[in-house]
N, C-alpha and C positions, 0 to 999 in steps of 0.2 A: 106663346104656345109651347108647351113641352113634349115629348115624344118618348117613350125609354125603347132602348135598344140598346144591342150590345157594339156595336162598330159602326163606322162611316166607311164609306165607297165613294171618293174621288173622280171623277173625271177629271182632266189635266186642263186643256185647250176651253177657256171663256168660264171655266171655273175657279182653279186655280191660278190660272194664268194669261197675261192676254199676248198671243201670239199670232194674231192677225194681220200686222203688218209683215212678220217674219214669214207666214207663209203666203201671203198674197205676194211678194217679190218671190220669192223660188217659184212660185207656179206660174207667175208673169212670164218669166224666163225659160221654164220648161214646157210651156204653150206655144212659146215661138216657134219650138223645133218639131213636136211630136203633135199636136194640138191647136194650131191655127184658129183664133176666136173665142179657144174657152176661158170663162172668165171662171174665177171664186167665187166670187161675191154674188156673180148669178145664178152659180151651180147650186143645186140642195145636195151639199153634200158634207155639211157641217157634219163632224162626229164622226166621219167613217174612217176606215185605214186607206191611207193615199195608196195601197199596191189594187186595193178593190177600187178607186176610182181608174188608177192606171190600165185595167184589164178593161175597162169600159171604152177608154178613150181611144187605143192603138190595136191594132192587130199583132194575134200573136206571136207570129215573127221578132215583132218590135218590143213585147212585153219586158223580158227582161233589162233590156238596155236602159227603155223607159224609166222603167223602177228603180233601175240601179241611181239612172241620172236626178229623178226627185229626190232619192233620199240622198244622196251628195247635197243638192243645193239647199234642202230643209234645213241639212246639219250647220250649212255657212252662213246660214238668218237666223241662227238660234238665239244669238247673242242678242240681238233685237227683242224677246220676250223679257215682258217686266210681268209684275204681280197683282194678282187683283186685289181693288180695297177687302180688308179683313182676311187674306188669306194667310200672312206671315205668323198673321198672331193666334188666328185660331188651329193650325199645323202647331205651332210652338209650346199649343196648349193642353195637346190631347193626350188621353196616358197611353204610355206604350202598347204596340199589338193592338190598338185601338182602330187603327185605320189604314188605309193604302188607298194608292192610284191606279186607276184603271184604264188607261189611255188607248186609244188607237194607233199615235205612234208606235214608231220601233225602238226599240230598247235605247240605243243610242241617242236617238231622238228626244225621247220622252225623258231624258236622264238629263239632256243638255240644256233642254228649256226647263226644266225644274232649277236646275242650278244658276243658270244667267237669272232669273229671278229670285235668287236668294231664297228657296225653298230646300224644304228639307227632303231626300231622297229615300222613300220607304226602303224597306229591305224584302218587305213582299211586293215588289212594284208590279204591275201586270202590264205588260204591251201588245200592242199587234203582233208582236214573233209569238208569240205565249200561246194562240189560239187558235185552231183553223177557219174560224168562224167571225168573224169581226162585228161589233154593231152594226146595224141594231138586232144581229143575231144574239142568245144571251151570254154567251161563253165568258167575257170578259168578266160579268160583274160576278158568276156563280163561279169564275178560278178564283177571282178575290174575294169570297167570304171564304172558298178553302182555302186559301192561303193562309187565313186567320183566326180558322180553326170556329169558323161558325156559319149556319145554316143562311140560305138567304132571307130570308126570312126575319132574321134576327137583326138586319143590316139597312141601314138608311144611304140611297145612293144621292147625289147631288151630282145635276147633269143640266149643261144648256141645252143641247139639242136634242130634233125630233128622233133623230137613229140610237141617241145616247138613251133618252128615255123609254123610248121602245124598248130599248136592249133592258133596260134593269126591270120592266114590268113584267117582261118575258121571263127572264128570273126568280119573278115574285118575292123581290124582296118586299119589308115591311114598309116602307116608305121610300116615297120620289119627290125629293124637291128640286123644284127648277132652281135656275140662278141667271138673274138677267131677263130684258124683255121680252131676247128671243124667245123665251122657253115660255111664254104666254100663248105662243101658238103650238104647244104641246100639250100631251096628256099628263103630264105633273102633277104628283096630289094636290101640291100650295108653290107657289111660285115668292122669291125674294129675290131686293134688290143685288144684293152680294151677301157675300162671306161674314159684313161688320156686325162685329155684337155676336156673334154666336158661341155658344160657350157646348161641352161636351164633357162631361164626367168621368165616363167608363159606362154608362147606366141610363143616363137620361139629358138628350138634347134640350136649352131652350134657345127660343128662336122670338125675339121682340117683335108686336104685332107689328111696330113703325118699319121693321125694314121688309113687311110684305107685301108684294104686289098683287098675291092673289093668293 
């Protein structure tokens, strides 16, 4: 399949990176005290900003403490995030101004699991500080096509989750590809297995039929 477009739009977490295990230990840990029961893995709450889950789970009172105390412990599990198949290489590949991340972490955050996986650190990075609005509201993906100096439209985003792709649809950019099984339960134009094989010009995506799942 080929696509032309002028940029890529990143999501960070199960696209780039797998940081799963890094953040189900910080949230294991910050449940005990403020959140008694809640798990990850059974929250739907892939893709959002942990300070928009935090307001959910605590009363206001307790909000900023809360928040303060997840992102402390996200930042000491960062080192735990490795890289997903095809992401070092196809990052490695793209032409400059070509692309950025678009994460729900906080800058600190999003900066430190890109690095413990040996990725490379856009310079237009966009994070959850960047916006008032987080996934799957669309702010995120439409500061990162301005950052890069193009329309959304013009921009193919790549997202596992339901909040992440919601968010870039809301955007209207030109194309949503999932990445991973999760994102078989989303609204994604074409879903693939990973990142491998994927090649990126300046101009025109392609994308081998074998690595897609849908």
């Amino acid at each position: 399949m080929k696509f032309y477009c002028s940029a890529i739009l990143f999501d960070n977490d199960g696209v780039l990176v797998d940081s799963h295990q890094a953040a189900k230990a910080a949230w294991d840990i910050w449940a005990k005290q403020y959140s008694p029961g809640y798990d990850l893995d059974k929250a739907n709450n892939a893709g959002r900003r942990a300070e928009d889950m935090v307001r959910e789970l605590v009363s206001a009172s307790l909000f900023e403490e809360a928040n303060n105390r997840i992102n402390d412990l996200e930042l000491e599990t960062a080192h735990m995030t490795v890289a997903l198949n095809g992401a070092k290489e196809l990052l490695l590949s793209l032409p400059s101004n070509s692309w950025t991340v678009c994460t729900s972490g906080n800058r600190n955050l999003g900066t430190a699991r890109l690095l413990a996986a040996g990725l490379i650190v856009p310079e237009q990075l966009v994070t959850g500080d960047d916006v008032s609005r987080g996934k799957p509201f669309p702010d995120p993906y439409l500061l990162g096509a301005k950052k890069l100096g193009f329309e959304p439209s013009d921009c193919v985003v790549f997202e596992d989750a339901d909040a992440g792709v919601e968010a870039a649809l809301a955007a209207e950019v030109g194309l949503v590809i999932g990445v991973g099984k999760r994102a078989l339960k989303t609204n994604a134009d074409l879903v693939v297995k990973d990142l491998t094989g994927i090649s990126f010009d300046g101009e025109e995506i392609v994308i081998s039929d074998r690595n897609r799942l849908r």
